[in-house]
C-alpha positions in Angstrom: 0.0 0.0 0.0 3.3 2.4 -0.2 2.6 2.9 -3.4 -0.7 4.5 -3.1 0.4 7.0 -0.5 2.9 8.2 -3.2 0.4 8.1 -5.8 -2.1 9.9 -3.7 0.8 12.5 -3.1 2.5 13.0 -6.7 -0.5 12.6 -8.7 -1.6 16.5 -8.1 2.4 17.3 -9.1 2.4 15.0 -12.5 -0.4 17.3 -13.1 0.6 20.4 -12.4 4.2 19.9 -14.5 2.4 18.8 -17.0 0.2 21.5 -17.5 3.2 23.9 -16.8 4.4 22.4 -19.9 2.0 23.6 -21.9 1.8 26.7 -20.1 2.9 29.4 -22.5 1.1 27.4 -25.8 -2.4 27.9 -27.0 -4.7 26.5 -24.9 -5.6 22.9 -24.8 -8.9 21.1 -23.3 -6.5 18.0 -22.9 -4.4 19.9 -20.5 -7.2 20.6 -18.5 -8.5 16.5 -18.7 -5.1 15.2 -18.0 -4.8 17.4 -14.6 -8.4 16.6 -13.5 -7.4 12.7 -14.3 -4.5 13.0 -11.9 -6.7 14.8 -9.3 -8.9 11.6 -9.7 -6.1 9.5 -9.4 -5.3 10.9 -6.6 -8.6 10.2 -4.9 -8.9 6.8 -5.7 -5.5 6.4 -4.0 -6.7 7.8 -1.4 -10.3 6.5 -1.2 -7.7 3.2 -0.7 -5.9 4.2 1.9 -9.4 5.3 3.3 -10.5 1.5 3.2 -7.1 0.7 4.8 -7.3 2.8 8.0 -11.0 1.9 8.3 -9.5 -1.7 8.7 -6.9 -0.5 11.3 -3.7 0.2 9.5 -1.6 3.3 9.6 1.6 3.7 6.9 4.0 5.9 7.7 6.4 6.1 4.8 10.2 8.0 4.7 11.1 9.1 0.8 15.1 9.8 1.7 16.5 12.2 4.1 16.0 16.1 3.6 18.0 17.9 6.4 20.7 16.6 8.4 23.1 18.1 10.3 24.6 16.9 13.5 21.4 15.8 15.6 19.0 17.4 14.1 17.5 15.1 11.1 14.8 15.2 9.1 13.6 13.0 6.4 10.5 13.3 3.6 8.1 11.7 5.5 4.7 11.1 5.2 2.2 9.5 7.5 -1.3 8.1 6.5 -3.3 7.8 9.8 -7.0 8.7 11.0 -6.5 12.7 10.3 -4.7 12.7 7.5 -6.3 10.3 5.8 -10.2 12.1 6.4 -7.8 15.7 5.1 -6.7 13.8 2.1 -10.6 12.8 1.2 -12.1 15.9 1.7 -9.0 17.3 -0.3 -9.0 15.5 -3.2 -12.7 14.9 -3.4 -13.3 18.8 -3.6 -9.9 19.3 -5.9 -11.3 16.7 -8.6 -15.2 18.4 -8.7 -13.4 21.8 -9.0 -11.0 20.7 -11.6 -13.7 19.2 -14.2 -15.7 22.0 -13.6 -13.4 24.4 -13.9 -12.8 22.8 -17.7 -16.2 24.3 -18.2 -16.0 27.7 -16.3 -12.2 28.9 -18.2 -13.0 27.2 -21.2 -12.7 31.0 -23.0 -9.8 32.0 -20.9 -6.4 32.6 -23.1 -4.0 30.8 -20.0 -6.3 28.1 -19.4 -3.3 25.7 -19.5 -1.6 27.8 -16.5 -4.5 28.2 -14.8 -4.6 24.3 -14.6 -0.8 24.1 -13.9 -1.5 26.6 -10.7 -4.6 24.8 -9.4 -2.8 21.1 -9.3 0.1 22.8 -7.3 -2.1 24.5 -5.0 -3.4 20.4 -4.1 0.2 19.3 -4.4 0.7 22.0 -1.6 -2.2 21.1 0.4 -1.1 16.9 0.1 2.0 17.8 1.4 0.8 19.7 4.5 -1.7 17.2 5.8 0.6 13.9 4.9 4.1 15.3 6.4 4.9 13.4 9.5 6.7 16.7 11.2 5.9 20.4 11.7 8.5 21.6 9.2 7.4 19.2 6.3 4.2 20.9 7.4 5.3 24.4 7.0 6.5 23.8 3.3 3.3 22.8 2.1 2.3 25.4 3.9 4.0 28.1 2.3 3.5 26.2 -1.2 -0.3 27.2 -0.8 0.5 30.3 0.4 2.3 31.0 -3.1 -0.2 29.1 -5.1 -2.7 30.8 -3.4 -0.9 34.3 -4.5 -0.7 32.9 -8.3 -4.1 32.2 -8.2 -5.9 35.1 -6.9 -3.8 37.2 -8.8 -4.3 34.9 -11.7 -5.6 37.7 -14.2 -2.8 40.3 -13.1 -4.0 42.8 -15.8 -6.6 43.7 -13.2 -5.1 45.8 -10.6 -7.6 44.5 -8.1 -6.3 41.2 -8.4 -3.1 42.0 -7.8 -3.6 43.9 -4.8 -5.7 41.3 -3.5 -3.3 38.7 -3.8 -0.4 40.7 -2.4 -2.6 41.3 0.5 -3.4 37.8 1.0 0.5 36.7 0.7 1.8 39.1 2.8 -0.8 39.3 5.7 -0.1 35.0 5.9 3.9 35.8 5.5 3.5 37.7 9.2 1.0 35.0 10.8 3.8 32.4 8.9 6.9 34.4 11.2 4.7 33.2 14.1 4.2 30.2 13.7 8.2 29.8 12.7 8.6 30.5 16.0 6.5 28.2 17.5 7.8 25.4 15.9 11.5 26.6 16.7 10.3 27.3 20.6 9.1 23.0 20.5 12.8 21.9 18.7 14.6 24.2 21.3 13.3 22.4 24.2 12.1 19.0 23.1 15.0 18.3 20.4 12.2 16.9 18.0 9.8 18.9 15.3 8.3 15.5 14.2 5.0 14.6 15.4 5.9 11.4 17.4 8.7 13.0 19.4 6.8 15.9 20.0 3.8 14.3 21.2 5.8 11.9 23.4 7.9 14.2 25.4 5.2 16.9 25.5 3.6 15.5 28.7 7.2 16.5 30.9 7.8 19.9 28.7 7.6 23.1 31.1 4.2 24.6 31.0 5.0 28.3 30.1 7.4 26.7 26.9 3.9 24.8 25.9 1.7 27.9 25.9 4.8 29.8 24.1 4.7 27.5 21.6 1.0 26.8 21.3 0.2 30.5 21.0 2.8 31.3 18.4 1.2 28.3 16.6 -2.2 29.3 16.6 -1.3 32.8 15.4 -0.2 30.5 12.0 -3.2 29.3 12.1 -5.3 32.3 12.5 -3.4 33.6 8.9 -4.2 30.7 7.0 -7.7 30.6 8.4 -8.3 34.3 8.2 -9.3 35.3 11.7 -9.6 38.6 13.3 -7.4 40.8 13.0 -5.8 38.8 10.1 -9.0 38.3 8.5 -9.5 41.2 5.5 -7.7 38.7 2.8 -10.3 36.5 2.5 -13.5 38.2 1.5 -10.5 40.8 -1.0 -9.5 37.1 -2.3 -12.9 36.4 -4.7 -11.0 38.6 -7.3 -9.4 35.2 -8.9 -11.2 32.8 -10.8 -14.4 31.3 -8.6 -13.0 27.7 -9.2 -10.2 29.1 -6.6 -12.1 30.4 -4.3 -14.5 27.4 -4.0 -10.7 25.7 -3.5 -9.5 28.1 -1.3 -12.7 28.3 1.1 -13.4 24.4 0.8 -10.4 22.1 1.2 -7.2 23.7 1.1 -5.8 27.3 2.8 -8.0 28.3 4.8 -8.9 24.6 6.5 -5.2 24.4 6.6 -5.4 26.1 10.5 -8.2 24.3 11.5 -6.3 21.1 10.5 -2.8 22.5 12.3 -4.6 22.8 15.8 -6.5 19.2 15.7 -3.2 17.7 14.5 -1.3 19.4 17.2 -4.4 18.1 20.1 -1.8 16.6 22.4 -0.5 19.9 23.0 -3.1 21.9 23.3 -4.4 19.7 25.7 -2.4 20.7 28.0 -2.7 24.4 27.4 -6.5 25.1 28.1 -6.2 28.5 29.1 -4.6 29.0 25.1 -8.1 26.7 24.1 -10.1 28.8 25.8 -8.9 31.7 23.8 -9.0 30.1 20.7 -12.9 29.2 21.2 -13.3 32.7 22.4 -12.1 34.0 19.4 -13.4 31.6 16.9 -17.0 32.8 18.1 -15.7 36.6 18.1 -15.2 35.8 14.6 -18.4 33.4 13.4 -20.9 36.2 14.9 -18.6 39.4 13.5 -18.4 37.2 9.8 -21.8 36.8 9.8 -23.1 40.5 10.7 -20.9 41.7 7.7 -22.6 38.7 5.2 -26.2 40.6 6.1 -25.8 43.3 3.8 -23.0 42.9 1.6 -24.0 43.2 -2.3 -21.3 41.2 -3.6 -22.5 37.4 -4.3 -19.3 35.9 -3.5 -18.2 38.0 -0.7 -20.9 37.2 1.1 -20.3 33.4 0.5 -16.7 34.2 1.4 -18.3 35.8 4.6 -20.2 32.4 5.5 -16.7 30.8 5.5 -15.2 32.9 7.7 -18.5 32.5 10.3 -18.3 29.0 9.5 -14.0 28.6 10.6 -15.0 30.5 13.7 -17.7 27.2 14.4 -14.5 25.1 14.2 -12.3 26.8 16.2 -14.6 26.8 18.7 -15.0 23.0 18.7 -11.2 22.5 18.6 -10.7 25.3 21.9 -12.8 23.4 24.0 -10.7 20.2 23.1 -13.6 18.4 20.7 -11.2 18.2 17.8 -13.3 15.5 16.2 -16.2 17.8 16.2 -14.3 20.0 14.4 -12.9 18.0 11.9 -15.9 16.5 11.4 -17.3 20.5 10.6 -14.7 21.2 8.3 -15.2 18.4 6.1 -19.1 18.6 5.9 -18.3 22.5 5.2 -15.9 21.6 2.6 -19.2 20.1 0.4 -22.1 22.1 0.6 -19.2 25.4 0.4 -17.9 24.2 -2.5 -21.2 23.5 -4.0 -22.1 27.4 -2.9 -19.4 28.3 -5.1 -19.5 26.0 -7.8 -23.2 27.5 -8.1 -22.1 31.5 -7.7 -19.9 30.5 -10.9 -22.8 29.2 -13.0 -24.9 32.6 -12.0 -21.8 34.8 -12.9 -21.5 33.4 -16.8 -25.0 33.6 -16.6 -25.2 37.0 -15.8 -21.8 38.1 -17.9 -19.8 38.0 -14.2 -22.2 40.3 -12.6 -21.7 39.9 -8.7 -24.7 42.3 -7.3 -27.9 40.3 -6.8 -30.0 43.1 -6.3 -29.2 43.1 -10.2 -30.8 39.6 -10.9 -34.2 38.0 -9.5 -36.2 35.2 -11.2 -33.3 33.5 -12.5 -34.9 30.0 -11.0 -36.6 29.3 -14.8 -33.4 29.6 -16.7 -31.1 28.1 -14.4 -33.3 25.8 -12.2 -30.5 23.2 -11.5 -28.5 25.4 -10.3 -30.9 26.9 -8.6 -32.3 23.2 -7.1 -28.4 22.8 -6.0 -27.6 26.4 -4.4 -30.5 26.4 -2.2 -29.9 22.5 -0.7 -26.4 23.5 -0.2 -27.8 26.8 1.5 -30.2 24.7 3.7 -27.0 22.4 4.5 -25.1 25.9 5.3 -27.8 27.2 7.6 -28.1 23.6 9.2 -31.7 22.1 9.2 -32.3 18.9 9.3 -31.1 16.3 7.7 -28.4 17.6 5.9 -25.0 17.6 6.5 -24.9 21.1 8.4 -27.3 20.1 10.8 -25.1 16.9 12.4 -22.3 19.2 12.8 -23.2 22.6 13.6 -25.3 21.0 16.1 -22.8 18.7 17.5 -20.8 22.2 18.3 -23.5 24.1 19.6 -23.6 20.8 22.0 -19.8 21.4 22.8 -19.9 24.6 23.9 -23.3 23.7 26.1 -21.9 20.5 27.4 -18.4 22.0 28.4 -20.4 24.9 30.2 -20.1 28.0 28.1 -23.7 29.7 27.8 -22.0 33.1 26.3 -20.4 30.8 23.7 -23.5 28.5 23.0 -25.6 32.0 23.3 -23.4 33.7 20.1 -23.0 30.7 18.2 -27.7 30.1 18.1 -27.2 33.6 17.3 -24.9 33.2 14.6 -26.5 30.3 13.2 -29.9 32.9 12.8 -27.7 35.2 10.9 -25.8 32.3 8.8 -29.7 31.1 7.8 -31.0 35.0 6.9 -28.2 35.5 4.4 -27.8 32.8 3.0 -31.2 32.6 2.1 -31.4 36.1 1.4 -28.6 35.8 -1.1 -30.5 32.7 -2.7 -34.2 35.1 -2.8 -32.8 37.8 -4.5 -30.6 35.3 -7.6 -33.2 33.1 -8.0 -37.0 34.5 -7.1 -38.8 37.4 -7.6 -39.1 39.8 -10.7 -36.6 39.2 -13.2 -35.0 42.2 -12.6 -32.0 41.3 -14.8 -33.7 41.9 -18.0 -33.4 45.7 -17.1 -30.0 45.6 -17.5 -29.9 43.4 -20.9 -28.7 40.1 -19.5 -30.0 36.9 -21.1 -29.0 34.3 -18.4 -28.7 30.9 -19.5 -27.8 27.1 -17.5 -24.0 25.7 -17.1 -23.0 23.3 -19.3 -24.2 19.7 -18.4 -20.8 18.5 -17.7 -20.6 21.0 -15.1 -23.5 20.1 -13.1 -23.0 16.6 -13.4 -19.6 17.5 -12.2 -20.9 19.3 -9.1 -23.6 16.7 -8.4 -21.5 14.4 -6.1 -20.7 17.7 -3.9 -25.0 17.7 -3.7 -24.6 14.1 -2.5 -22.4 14.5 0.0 -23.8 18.2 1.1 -27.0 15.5 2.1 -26.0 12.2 3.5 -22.5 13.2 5.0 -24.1 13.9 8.7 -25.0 10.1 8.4 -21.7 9.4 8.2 -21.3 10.7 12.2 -23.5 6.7 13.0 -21.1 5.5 9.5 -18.1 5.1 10.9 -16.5 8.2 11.4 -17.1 9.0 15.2 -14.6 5.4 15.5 -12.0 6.1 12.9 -11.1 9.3 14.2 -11.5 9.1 18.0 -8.6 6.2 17.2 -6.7 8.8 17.3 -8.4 11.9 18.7 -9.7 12.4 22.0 -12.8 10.5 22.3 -15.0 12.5 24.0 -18.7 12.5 24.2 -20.8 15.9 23.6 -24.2 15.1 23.7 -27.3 16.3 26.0 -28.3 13.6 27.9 -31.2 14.3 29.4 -33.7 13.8 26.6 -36.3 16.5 27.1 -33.7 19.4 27.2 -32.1 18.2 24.3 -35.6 18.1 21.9 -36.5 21.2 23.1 -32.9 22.4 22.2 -33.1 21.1 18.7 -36.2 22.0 17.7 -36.0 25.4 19.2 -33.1 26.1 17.0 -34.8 24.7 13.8 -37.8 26.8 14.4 -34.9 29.6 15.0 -33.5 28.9 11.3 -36.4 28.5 10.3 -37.6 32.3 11.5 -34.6 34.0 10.1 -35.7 32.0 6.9 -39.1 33.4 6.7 -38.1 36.6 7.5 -35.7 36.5 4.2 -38.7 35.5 2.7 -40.9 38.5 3.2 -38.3 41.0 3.2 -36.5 40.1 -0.2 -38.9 38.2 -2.0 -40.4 41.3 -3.7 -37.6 42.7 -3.8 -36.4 46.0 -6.9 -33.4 46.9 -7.7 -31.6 49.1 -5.1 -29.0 50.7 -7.0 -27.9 52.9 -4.0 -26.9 51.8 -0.2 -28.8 53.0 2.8 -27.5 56.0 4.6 -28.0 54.4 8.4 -25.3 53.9 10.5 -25.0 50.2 11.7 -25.8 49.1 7.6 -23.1 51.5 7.0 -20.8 50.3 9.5 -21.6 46.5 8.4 -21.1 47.1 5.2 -18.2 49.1 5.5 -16.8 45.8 7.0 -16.7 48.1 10.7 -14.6 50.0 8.8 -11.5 47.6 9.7 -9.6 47.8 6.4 -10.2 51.8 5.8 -8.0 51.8 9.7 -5.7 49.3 7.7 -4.7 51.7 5.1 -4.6 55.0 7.4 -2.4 53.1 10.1 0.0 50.7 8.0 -0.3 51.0 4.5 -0.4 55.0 4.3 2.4 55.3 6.9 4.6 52.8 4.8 4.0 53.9 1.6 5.0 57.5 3.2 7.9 55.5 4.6 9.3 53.9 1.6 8.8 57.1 -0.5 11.2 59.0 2.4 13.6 56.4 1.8 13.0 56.3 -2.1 14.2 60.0 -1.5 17.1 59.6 0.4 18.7 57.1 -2.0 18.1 59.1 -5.0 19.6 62.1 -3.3 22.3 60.6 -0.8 23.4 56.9 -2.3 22.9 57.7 -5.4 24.2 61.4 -5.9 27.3 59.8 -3.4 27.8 57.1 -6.2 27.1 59.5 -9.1 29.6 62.2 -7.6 32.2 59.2 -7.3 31.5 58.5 -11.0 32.2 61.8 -12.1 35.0 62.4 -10.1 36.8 59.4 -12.1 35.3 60.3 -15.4 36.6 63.6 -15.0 40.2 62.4 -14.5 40.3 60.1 -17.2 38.6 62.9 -19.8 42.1 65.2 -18.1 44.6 63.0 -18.4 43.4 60.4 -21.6 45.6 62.6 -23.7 48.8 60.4 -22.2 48.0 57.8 -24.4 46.9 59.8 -27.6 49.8 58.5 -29.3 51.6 61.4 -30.1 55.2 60.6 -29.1 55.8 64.6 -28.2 53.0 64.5 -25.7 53.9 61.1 -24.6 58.1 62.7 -23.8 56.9 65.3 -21.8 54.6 63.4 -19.4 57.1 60.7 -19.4 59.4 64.1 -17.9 56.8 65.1 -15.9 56.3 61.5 -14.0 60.1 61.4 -13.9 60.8 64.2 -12.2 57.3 63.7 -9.9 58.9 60.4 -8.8 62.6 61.8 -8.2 61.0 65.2 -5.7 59.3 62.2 -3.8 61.6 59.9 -3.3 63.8 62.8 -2.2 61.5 63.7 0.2 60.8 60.1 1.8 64.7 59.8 2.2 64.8 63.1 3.6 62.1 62.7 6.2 64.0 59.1 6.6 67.3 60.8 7.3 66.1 63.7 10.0 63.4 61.4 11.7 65.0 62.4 15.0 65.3 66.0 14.6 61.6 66.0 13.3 60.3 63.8 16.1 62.1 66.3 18.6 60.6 69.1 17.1 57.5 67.6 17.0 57.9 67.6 20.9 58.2 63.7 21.2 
């Protein structure tokens, strides 16, 4: 079974080269096949090694050695276990649905064959951070989707939006990415080991303070990759690349990369619950402030971006208050029906000639009624009624944070939940009901192609029947290696009138889209009160982004742009001239002429006899010049 775990690995990276081969030609739909092939391949590897764990295996597999230098050693190694194994699914599952769809959705795009050769790299990446057996094999896939994740965004780089947004994204992870060097450098300085068996073994003696060092500095990693406050502006900015990378990006790889980092790293944390505690606190911080800025944002994919920032903070609350199979179990039922989300917004934007305001669309459930059939059961997952996947999971957390004792926790996540169900339907009200107010601005929508639905069908499949899963097998398979703890509400009455409370909850926030949207004409303008304004204004956290850092440093860098044009470089210019001068004087030495060239050979002569007449003479009378000098 080695063999798979390589071919579950490489597969992506056969892809990726292969496409980067054809990356400056005209473009090729067999480029495009050939990389979604390997993305398959690379499932069915891994759907394998899926049938291998289930069984009770683990491989753990060492390609050669990468670093070594006196004690410290460090091979390419991979391990295939419980967590991985449930990463590499969800990963490759999502990668292979995006790729054939994206076939479809860049099919007029001039670098369509780099576009494929970026987006098998970005899984490459991802496969390499959730199957290295150590933090540091970690930490380069890591930053390989970081700098995937920067191609892609900026992928059409003639926009300048693009650009910005994926310089933003890159550099705002490359300080979270400092951090969480240092937390992995803190671990080697005191436990001698960065791979995950040493690390877990000698944890248990480490000093505490080292642990919560190290933890923290961690988790600051994490909150880059997974965009939480204050590292959060990136994500929504990100939805200027193609929407096949940001159903990527929000579904199985970056942003589920943090989530992933802190339930693979559960031994320590366990031992740090005051750094837990903080991490739930934040994570529903972040699922209740994501949410209130989904409400009344205009931009479809924003506000889908928006739901995947509420829905991280869900999962970081799960994996503070130590159920890290809870939150594993959220991430990878969020993975489908976010995915599908996406997958959906790109269907309505060729539809509607990449239009993103859906104030500007209405009725479009005749022309595009699968799409419209799959966005709304992916919204119904998303807002978590029963019996799709959301509901199994979201509940399961809501049960955590009850369970373990938190009502101000439980209390923002119902809350949030409301929201998460009121946007997400409103967003779904205003594409695909109403008037058809699109035909006012000349739009003739029309459905995806049928290869492109059938592609995102399995994502609809799986959006429904994963929460079945939780009774399926998966609560055993991972609590093999997870903690195995048990979150539910015992007694039977409070736990009825718990769930059906919040489905009537959802279920109000639902009907109140309804009446409020379901009429609704287009609104070209925003309204003038002051929380929409502050909402929408995103609480006005990146406008005190530019006027603190990026103003300041552009002034900064413009100061020193100033001083090197007018000290370093007039320095090196005068320097320049000084020499040029001198040879313009004296070039005339070797102009050939023997007259000229007699009387400077005089000149030098009778320069070299008055100084070495004066070096003898201050040679001579040393003493007498010493004495006179008063020595």
């Amino acid at each position: 079974m080695e063999m798979f775990v390589y071919i579950a690995l490489f597969a992506p990276l056969v892809g990726s080269l292969t496409a980067g081969l054809f990356g400056a030609q005209k473009k090729s739909l067999m480029v495009g096949v050939f990389a979604s092939g390997m993305l398959f391949t690379s499932f069915i590897a891994s759907l394998l090694l899926l049938v291998q764990v289930l069984q009770g295996h683990t491989f753990h597999v060492e390609m050669m050695t990468w670093i070594k230098t006196g004690d410290f050693n460090v091979p390419f190694g991979f391990v295939v276990n419980e967590v991985s194994v449930t990463m590499m699914m969800v990963v490759t599952t999502v990668s292979t649905v995006v790729h054939v769809y994206a076939i479809g959705y860049m099919d007029h795009d001039k670098s369509f064959n780099r576009f494929f050769a970026y987006l098998s790299a970005f899984v490459f990446s991802m496969m390499i951070l959730v199957m290295s057996d150590n933090l540091l094999g970690l930490f380069i896939g890591w930053e390989g989707v970081g700098v995937c994740s920067w191609l892609l965004i900026g992928f059409w780089y003639h926009k300048e939006s693009a650009t910005w947004a994926a310089n933003e994204a890159f550099i705002m992870n490359r300080i979270a990415d400092l951090a969480m060097l240092v937390g992995i450098f803190t671990l080697y300085w005191n436990l001698g080991t960065i791979s995950y068996e040493g690390i877990f073994a000698t944890v248990g003696t480490a000093d505490h303070g080292m642990l919560v060092t190290a933890a923290a500095f961690l988790f600051v990693g994490a909150m880059g990759k997974s965009a939480q406050f204050p590292l959060h502006t990136w994500l929504a900015d990100a939805m200027e690349g193609p929407t096949p990378v940001s159903a990527l990006i929000h579904a199985a790889t970056m942003v589920t990369a943090g989530v992933y980092l802190v339930v693979r790293m559960n031994p320590l944390y366990d031992l740090v619950p005051e750094v837990g505690i903080v991490i739930a606190s934040l994570g529903a911080f972040v699922a209740m402030f994501a949410a209130t800025m989904a409400l009344v944002n205009r931009d479809m994919k924003r506000i889908i971006a928006y739901s995947t920032l509420s829905q991280l903070g869900y999962m970081f609350v799960a994996a503070g208050l130590g159920a890290y199979w809870v939150a594993l179990f959220h991430l990878m039922a969020h993975a489908f029906f976010k995915a599908l989300l996406f997958l959906g917004a790109g269907n309505v934007m060729h539809a509607m000639s990449d239009e993103l305001d859906p104030f500007k669309m209405g009725g479009l459930g005749k022309p595009m009624m699968w799409t419209f059939i799959m966005m709304t059961l992916a919204s119904i997952a998303l807002a978590g009624f029963f019996p799709l996947a959301g509901f199994f999971s979201k509940d399961l957390i809501l049960e955590v944070a009850f369970v373990g004792g938190h009502p101000i926790l439980y209390t923002v996540l119902l809350l949030t939940a409301g929201l998460t169900a009121f946007y997400s339907f409103r967003l779904v009200f205003l594409i695909f009901t109403g008037e058809e107010r699109y035909k006012l601005f000349g739009f003739h929508p029309h459905e995806a192609y049928k290869y492109m639905l059938i592609a995102m069908s399995p994502l609809l499949v799986l959006a429904i029947i994963t929460g079945f899963t939780f009774k399926g097998g998966y609560y055993e398979m991972v609590t093999a290696l997870l903690p195995a703890g048990e979150y539910h509400i015992h007694n039977p009455i409070v736990y009825w009138i718990m769930t059906i409370g919040t489905q009537l909850f959802v279920g109000a926030a639902v009907l109140y889209a309804w009446i409020k949207y379901k009429n609704a004409k287009v609104d070209k303008k925003v309204e003038a009160g002051f929380f929409y304004q502050l909402l929408f204004n995103q609480y006005y956290i990146p406008k005190i982004y530019d006027e603190v850092f990026s103003k300041p440093y552009a002034e900064l860098s413009k100061m020193c742009w100033k001083l090197d044009n007018t000290v370093v470089d007039a320095t090196v210019d005068g320097i320049a001239h000084v020499f040029y001068g001198t040879a313009e004087k004296t070039h005339t030495m070797q102009d050939g002429n023997l007259s000229s060239m007699l009387r400077w050979m005089v000149i030098g002569l009778v320069a070299l006899i008055v100084t070495a007449v004066i070096f003898i003479g201050i040679t001579v009378n040393a003493d007498a010049i010493m004495k006179l000098l008063g020595h």
